[in-house]
VEXZA-624639 format. One record per residue: residue number from 1; residue in one letter; x, y, z of N, C-alpha, C in turn. Coordinates in pm, 1 decimal. Example, Ala and Ser with C-alpha at 12.3 -4.5 7.8 and 13.67 -1.06 7.14 Angstrom:
<sites>
nr  rest  n_xx  n_yy  n_zz  ca_xx  ca_yy  ca_zz  c_xx  c_yy  c_zz
1  A  1319.0  -569.0  780.0  1230.0  -450.0  780.0  1320.0  -330.0  780.0
2  S  1285.0  -225.0  708.0  1367.0  -106.0  714.0  1290.0  3.0  787.0
</sites>
This chain:
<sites>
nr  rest  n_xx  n_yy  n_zz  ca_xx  ca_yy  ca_zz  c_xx  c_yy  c_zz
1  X  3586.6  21727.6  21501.7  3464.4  21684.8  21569.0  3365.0  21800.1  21571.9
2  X  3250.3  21751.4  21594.0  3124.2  21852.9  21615.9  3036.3  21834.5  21684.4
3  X  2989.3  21905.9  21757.0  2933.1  21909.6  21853.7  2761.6  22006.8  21859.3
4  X  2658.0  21923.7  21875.4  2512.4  21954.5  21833.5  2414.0  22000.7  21927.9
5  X  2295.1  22061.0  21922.4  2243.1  22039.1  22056.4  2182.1  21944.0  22057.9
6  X  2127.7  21893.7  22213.6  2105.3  21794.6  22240.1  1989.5  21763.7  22235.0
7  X  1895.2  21795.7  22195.0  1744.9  21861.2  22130.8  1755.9  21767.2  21992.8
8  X  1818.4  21791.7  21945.6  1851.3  21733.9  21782.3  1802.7  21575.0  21738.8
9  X  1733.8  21560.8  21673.1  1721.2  21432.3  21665.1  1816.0  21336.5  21517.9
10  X  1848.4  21274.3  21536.8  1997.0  21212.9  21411.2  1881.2  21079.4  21371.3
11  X  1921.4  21030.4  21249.5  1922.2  20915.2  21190.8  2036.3  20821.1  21202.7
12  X  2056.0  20743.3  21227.2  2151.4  20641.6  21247.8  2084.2  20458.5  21197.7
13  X  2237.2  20459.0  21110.2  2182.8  20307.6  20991.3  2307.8  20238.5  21035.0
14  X  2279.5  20132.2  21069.2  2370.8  20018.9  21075.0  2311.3  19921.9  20969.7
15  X  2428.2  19886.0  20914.4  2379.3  19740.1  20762.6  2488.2  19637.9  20819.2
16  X  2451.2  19521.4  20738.1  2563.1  19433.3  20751.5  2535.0  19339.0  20643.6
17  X  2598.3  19246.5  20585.9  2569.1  19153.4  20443.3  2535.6  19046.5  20514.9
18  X  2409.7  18960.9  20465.3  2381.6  18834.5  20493.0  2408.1  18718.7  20420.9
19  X  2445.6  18655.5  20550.3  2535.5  18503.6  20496.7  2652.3  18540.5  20368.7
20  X  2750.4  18665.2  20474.2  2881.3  18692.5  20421.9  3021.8  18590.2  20423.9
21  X  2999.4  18512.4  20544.6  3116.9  18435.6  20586.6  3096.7  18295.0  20470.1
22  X  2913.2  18278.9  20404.4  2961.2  18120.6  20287.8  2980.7  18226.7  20149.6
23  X  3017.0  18347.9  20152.3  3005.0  18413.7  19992.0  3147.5  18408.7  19962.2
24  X  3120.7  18372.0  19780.5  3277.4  18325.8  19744.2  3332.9  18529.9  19723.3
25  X  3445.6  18528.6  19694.3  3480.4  18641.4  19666.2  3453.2  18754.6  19730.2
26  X  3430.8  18723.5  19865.7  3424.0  18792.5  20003.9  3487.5  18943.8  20043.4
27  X  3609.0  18921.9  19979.4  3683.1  19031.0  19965.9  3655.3  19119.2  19873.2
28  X  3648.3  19055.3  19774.4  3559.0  19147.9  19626.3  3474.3  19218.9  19677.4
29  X  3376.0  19154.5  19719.1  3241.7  19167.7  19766.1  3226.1  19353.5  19851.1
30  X  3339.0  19325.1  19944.1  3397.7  19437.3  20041.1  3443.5  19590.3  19993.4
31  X  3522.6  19552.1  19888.6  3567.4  19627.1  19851.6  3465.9  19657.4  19732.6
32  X  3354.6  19610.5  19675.5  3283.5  19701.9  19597.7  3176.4  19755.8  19697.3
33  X  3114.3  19708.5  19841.2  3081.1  19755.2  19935.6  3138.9  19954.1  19959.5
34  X  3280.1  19923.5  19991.0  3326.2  20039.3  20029.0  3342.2  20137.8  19911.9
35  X  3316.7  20132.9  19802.9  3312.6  20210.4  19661.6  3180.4  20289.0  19693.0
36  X  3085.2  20165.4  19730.9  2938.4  20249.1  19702.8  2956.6  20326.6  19852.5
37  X  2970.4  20283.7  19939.7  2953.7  20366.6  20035.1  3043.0  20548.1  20045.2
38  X  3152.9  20515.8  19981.3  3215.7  20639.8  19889.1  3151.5  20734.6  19853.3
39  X  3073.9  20655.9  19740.1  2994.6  20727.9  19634.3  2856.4  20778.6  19704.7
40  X  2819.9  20713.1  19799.3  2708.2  20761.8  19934.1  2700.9  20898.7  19976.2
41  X  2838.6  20883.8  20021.1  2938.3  20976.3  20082.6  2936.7  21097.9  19983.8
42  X  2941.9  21101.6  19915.2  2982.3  21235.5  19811.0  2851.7  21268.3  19767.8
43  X  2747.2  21171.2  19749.8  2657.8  21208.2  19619.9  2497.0  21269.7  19767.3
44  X  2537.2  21236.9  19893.5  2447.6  21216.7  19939.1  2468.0  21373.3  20109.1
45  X  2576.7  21422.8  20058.4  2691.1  21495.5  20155.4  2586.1  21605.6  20241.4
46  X  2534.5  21652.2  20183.1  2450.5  21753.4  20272.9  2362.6  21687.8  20359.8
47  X  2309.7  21538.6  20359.0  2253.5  21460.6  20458.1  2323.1  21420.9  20547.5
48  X  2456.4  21414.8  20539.9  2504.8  21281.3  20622.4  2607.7  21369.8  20792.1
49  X  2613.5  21319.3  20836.5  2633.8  21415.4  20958.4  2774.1  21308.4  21008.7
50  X  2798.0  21207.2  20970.1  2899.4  21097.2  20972.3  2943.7  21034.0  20874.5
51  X  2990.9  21023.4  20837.0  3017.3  20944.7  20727.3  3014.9  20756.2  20700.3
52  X  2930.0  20708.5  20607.0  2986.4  20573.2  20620.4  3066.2  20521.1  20588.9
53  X  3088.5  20404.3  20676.6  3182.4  20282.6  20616.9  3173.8  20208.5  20663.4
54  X  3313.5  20126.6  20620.8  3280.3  19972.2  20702.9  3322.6  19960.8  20845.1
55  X  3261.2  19927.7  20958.5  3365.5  19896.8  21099.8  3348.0  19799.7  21110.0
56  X  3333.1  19662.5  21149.0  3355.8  19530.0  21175.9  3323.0  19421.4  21074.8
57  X  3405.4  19363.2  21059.5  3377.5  19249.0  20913.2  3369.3  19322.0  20809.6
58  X  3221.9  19270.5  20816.4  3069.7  19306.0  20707.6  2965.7  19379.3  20760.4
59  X  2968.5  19481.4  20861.7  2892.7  19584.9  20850.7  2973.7  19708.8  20847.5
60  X  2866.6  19776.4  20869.3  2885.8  19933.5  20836.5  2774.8  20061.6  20877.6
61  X  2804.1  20177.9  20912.5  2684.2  20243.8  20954.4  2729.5  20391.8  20927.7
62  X  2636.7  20452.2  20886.6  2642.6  20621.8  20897.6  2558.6  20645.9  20964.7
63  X  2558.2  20807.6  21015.9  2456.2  20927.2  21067.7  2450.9  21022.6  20951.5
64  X  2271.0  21005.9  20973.1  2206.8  21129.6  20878.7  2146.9  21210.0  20957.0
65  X  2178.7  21361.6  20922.3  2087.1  21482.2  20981.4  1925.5  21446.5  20987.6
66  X  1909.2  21389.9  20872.1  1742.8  21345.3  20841.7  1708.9  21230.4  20730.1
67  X  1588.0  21205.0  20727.4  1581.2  21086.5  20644.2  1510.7  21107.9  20541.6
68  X  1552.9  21217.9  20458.8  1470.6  21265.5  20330.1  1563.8  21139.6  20236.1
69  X  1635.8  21088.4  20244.9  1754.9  21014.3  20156.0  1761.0  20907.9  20161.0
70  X  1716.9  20874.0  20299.0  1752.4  20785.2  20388.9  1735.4  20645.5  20249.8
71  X  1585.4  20627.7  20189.1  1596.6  20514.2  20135.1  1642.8  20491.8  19977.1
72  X  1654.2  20629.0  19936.2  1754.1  20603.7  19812.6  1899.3  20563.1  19853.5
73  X  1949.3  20627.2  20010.6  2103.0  20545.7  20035.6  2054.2  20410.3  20007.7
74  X  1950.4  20352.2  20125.8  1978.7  20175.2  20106.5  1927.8  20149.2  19996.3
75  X  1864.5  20154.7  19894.8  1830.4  20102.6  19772.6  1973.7  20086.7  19674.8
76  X  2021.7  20165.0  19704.9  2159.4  20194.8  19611.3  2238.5  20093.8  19664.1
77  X  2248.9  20074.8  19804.2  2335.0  20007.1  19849.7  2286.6  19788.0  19781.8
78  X  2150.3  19795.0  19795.5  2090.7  19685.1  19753.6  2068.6  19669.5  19577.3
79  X  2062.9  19787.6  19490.6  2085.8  19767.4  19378.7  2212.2  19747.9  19256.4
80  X  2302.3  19834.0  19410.4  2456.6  19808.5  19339.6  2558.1  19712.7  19347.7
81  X  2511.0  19585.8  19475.3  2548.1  19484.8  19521.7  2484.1  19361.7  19469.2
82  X  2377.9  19411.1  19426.1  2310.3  19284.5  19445.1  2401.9  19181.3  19310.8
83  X  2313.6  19037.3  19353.9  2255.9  18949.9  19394.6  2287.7  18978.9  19606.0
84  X  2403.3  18995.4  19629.9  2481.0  18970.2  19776.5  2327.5  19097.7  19786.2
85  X  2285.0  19045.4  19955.0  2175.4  19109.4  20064.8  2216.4  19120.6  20169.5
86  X  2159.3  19247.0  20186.8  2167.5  19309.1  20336.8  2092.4  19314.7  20416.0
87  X  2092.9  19285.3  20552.1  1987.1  19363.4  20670.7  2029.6  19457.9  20715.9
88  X  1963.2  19616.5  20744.1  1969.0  19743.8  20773.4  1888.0  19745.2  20899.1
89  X  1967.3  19787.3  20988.2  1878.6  19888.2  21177.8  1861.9  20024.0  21132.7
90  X  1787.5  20045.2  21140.4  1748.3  20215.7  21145.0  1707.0  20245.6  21274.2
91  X  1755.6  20381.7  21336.1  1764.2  20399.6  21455.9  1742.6  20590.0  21489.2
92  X  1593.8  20621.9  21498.7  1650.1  20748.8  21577.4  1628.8  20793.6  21676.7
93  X  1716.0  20936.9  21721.7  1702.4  20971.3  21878.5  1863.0  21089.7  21816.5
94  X  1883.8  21129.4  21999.1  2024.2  21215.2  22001.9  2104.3  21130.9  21985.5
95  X  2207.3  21217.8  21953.8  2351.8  21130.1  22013.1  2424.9  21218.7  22092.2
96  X  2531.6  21153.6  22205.7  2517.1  21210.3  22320.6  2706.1  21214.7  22316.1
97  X  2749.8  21189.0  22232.8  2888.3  21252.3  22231.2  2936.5  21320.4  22141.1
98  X  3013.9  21403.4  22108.1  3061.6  21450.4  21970.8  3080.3  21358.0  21855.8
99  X  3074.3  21413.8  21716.7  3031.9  21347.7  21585.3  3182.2  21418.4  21497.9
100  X  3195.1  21237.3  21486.2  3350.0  21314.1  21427.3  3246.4  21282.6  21237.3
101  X  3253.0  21437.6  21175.6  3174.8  21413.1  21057.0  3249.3  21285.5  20935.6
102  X  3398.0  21291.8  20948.4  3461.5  21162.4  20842.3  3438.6  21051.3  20874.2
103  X  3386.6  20991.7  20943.2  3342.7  20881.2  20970.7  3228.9  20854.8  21136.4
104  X  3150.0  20777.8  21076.4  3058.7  20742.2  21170.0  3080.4  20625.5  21285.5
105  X  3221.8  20637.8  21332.6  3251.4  20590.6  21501.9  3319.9  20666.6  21596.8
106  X  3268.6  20630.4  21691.7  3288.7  20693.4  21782.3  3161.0  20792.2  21830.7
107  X  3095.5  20797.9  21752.0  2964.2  20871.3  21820.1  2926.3  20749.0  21893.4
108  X  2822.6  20822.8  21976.3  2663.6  20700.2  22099.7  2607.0  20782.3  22140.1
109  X  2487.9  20740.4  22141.9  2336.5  20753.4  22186.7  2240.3  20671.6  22160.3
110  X  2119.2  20742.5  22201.9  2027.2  20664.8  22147.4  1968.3  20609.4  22017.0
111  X  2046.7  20687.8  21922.0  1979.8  20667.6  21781.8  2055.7  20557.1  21734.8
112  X  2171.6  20517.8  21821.2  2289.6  20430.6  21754.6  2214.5  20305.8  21888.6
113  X  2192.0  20323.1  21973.0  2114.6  20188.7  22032.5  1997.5  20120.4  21970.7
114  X  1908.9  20248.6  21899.4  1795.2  20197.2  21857.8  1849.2  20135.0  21729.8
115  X  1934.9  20171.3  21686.0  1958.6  20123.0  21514.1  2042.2  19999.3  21560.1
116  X  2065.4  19978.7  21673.1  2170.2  19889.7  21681.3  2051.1  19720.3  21741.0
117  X  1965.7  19780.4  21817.1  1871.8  19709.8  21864.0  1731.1  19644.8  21761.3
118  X  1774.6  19767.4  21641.6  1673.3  19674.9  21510.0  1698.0  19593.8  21450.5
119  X  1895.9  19605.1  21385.7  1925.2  19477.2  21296.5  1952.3  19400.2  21444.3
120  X  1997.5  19361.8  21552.1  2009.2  19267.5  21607.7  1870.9  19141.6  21615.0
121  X  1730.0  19249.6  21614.4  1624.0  19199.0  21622.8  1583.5  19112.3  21449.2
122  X  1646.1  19181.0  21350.9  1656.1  19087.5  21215.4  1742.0  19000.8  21197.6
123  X  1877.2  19015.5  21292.5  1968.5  18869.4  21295.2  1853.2  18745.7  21411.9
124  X  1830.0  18784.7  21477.5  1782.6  18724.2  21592.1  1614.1  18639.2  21483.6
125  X  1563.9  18650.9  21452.1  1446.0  18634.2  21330.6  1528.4  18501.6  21235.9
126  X  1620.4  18545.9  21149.2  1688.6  18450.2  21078.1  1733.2  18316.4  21161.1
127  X  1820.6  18386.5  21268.9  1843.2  18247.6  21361.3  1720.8  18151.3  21388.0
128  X  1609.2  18232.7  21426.5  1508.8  18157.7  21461.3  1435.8  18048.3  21374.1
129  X  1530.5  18083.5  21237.2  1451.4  18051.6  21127.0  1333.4  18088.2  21049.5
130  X  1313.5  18216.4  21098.1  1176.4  18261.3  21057.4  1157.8  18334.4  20933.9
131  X  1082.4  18317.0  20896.2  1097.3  18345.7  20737.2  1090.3  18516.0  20725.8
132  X  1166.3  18561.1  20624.2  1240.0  18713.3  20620.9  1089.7  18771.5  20626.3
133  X  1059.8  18878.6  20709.9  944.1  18987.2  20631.7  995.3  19078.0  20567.2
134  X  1113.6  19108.6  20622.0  1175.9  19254.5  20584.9  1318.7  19259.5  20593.0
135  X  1394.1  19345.8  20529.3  1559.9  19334.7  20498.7  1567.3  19478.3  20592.8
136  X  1488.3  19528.2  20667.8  1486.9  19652.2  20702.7  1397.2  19637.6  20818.8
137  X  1484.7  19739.6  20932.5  1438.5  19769.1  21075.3  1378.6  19882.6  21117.1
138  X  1303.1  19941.4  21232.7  1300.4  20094.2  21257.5  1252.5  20076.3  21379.4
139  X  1370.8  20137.8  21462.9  1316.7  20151.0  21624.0  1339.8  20327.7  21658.6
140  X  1281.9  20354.5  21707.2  1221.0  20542.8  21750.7  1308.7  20558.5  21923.3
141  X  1337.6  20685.2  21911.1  1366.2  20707.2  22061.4  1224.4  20741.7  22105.4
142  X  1144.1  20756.8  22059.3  992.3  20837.4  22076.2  925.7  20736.1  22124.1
143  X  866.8  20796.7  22247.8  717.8  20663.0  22279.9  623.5  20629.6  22196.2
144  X  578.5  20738.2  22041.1  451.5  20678.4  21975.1  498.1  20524.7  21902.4
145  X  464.5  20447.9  21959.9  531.8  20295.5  21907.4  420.2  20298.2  21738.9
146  X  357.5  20347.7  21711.2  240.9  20324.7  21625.4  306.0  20395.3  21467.2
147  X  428.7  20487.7  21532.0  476.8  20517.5  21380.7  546.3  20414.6  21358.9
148  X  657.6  20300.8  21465.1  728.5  20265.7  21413.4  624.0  20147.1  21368.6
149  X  526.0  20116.7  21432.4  451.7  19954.3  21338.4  399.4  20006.2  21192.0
150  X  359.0  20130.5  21161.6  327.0  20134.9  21032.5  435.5  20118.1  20945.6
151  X  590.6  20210.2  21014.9  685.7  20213.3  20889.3  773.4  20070.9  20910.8
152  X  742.4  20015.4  20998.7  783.6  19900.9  20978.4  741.3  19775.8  20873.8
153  X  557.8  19789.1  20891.3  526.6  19747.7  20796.0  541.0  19751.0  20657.1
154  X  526.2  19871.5  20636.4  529.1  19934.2  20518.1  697.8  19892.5  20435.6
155  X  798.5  19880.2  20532.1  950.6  19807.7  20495.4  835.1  19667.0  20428.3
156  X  772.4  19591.0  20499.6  756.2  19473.0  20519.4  721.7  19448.9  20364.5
157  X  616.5  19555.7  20333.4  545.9  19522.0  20205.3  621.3  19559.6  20061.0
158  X  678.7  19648.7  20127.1  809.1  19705.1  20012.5  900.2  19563.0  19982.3
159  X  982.1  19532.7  20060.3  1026.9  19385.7  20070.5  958.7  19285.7  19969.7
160  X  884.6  19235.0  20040.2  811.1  19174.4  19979.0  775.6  19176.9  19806.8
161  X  727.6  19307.3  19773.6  695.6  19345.3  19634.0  838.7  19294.3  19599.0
162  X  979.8  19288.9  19624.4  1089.1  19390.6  19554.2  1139.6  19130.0  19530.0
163  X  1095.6  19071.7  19616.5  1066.5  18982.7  19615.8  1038.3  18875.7  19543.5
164  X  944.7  18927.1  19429.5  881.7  18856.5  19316.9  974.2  18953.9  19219.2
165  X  1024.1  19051.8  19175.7  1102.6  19095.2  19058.3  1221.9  18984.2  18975.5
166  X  1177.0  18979.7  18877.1  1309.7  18861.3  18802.6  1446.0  18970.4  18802.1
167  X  1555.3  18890.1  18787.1  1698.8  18991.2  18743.2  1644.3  19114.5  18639.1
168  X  1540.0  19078.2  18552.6  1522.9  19152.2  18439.6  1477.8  19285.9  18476.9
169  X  1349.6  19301.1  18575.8  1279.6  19378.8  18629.7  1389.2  19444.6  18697.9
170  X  1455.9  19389.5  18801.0  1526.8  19456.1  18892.6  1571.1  19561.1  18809.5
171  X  1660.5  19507.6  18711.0  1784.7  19588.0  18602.9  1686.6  19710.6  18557.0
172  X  1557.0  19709.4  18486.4  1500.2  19786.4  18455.0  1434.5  19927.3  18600.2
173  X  1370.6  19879.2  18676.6  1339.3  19929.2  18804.4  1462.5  20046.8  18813.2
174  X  1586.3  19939.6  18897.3  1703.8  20004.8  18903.0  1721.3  20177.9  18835.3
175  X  1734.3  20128.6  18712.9  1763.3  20251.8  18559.6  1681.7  20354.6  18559.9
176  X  1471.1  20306.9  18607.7  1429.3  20466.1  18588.0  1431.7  20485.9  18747.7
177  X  1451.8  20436.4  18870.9  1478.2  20461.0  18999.2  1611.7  20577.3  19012.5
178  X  1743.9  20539.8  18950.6  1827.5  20637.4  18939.8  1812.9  20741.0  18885.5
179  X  1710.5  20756.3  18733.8  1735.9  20854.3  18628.3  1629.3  20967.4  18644.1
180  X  1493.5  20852.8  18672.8  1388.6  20930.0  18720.1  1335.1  21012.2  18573.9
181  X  1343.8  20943.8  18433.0  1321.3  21020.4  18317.0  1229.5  20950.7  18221.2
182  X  1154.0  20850.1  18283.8  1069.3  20811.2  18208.3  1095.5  20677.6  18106.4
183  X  1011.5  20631.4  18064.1  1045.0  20505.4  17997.0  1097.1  20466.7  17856.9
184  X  1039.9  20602.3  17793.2  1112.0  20596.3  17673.5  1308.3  20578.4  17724.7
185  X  1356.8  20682.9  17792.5  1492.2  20642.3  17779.4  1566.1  20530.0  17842.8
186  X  1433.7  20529.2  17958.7  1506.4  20382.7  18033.1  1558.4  20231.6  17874.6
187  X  1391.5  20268.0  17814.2  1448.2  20186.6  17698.6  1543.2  20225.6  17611.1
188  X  1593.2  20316.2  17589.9  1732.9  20345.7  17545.7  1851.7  20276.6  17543.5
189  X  1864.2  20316.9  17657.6  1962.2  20289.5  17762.8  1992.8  20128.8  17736.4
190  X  1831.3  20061.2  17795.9  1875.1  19941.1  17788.0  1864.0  19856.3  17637.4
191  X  1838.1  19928.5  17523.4  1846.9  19843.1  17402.1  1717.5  19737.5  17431.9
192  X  1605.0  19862.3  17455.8  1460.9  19717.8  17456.4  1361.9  19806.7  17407.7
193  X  1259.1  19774.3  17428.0  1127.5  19847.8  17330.4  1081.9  19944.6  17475.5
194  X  979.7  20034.7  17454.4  921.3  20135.2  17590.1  811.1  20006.8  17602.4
195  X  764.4  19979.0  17499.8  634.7  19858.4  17563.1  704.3  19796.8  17636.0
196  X  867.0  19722.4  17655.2  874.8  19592.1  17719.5  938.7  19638.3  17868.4
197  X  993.6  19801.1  17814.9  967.1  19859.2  17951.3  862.3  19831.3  18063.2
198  X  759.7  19916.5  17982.8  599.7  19930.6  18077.0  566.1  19803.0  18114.2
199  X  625.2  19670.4  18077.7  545.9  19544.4  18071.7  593.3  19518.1  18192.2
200  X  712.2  19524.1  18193.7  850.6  19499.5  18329.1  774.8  19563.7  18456.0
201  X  746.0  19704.9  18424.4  731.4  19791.8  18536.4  588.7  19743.7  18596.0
202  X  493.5  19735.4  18514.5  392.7  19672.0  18548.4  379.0  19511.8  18631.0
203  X  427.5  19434.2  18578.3  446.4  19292.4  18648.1  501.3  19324.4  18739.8
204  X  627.4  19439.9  18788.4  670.5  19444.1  18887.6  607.3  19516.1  19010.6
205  X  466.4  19571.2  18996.0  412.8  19706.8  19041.9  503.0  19779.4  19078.9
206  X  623.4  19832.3  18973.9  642.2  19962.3  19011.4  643.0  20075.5  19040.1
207  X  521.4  20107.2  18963.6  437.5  20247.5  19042.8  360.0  20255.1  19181.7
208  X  343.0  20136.8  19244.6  302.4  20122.0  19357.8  431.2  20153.3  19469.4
209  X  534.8  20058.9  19364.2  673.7  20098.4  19469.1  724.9  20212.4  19493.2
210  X  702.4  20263.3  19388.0  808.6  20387.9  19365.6  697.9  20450.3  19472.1
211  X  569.6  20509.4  19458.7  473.0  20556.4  19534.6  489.3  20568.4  19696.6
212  X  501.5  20460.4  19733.3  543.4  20354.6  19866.5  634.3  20451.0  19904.6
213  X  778.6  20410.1  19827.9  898.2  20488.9  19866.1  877.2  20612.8  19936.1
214  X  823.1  20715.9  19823.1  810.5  20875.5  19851.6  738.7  20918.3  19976.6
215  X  611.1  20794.7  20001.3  562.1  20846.9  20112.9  607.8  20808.3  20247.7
216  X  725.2  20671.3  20264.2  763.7  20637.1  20342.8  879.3  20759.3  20399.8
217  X  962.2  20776.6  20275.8  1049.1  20882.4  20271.4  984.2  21020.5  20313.6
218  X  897.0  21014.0  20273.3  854.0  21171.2  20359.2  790.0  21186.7  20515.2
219  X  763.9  21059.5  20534.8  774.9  21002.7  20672.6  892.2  21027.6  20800.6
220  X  998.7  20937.6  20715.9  1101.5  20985.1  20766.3  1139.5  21098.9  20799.1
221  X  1107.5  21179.9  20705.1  1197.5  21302.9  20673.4  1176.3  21367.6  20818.7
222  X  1033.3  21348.0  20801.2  930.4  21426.1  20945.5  964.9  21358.7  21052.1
223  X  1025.9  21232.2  21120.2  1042.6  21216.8  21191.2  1210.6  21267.7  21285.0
224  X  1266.5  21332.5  21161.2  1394.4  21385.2  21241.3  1385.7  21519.6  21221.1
225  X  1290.6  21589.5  21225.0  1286.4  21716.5  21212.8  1306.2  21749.9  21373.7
</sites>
């Protein structure tokens, strides 16, 4: 265990899979869940202050020191699963008991109420029937309520864009999102032309997304400093 000061502000993500209990191959499903979260785990290690995994059913949650990462974790988690979707709480503030770093239970505080109080507020939306804005939450231990309506929005519109992408786009997106090397090799890779690349990326506004991302992400970053 470890023990922080109390000054410190943590990131804390709770996910869970939607409409897990009608998905065939449920178990499959789980267990390629807990691979990526593995691979989270290792590839993502100097962020993470807990480790994820799964605790009940079909969710799961880590603690991050900060949120420079924060949305390449959930993208990964949504590009390596998909078609199957998730809703994510994002939550920060302290946490107010020791942090066992191999896994992310047994900590509490506030960053794990607020993250816990965002996806409840995106299950609570679905029940209502209300049509999705966002696969993604953000509640602040902080009184400025005005960061969390921008980066909330800003989930909203990200969403949205990621929305209209065919399987095709996604697959392409995906490839220069991981590689980050440009389009000639994305077309490589995938055995297609760089034009039918750029055509993809374009219909998809991916340069708007990718854009989006970095500044949301550097948002974050600043908010757990």
């Amino acid at each position: 265990m470890r023990s922080f000061h109390s000054d410190r502000t943590f990131i804390a993500v709770i996910g869970d899979i939607q409409g897990s209990r009608s998905l065939q191959q449920r178990g499959e499903i789980q267990n390629r869940l807990e691979a990526v979260l593995k691979e989270i785990n290792e590839s993502f290690e100097d962020d993470i202050a807990a480790k994820f995994l799964i605790t009940l059913g079909d969710e799961f949650q880590g603690l991050l020191f900060n949120g420079k990462n924060l949305l390449k974790i959930i993208e990964k988690i949504k590009f390596e699963l998909y078609p199957v979707t998730f809703r994510f709480g994002i939550g920060t503030g302290h946490i107010t008991t020791d942090i066992h770093p191999d896994m992310a239970l047994g900590s509490d505080g506030p960053a794990f109420y607020h993250a816990r109080a965002a996806i409840d507020l995106l299950r609570k939306n679905e029940n209502r029937k209300k049509a999705a804005l966002s696969d993604l939450f953000f509640q602040s231990e902080k009184d400025d309520r005005s960061i969390e309506r921008l980066l909330n929005t800003a989930f909203s519109l990200l969403y949205t864009l990621e929305q209209t992408w065919t399987d095709r786009q996604r697959e392409i997106i995906r490839d220069l999102l991981i590689h980050q090397d440009g389009q000639t090799k994305t077309a490589d890779r995938m055995g297609i032309t760089q034009s039918a690349v750029n055509k993809a990326l374009s219909s998809g506004s991916y340069y708007t997304y990718e854009k989006a991302l970095k500044e949301v992400s550097a948002a974050m970053e600043e908010l757990s400093v």
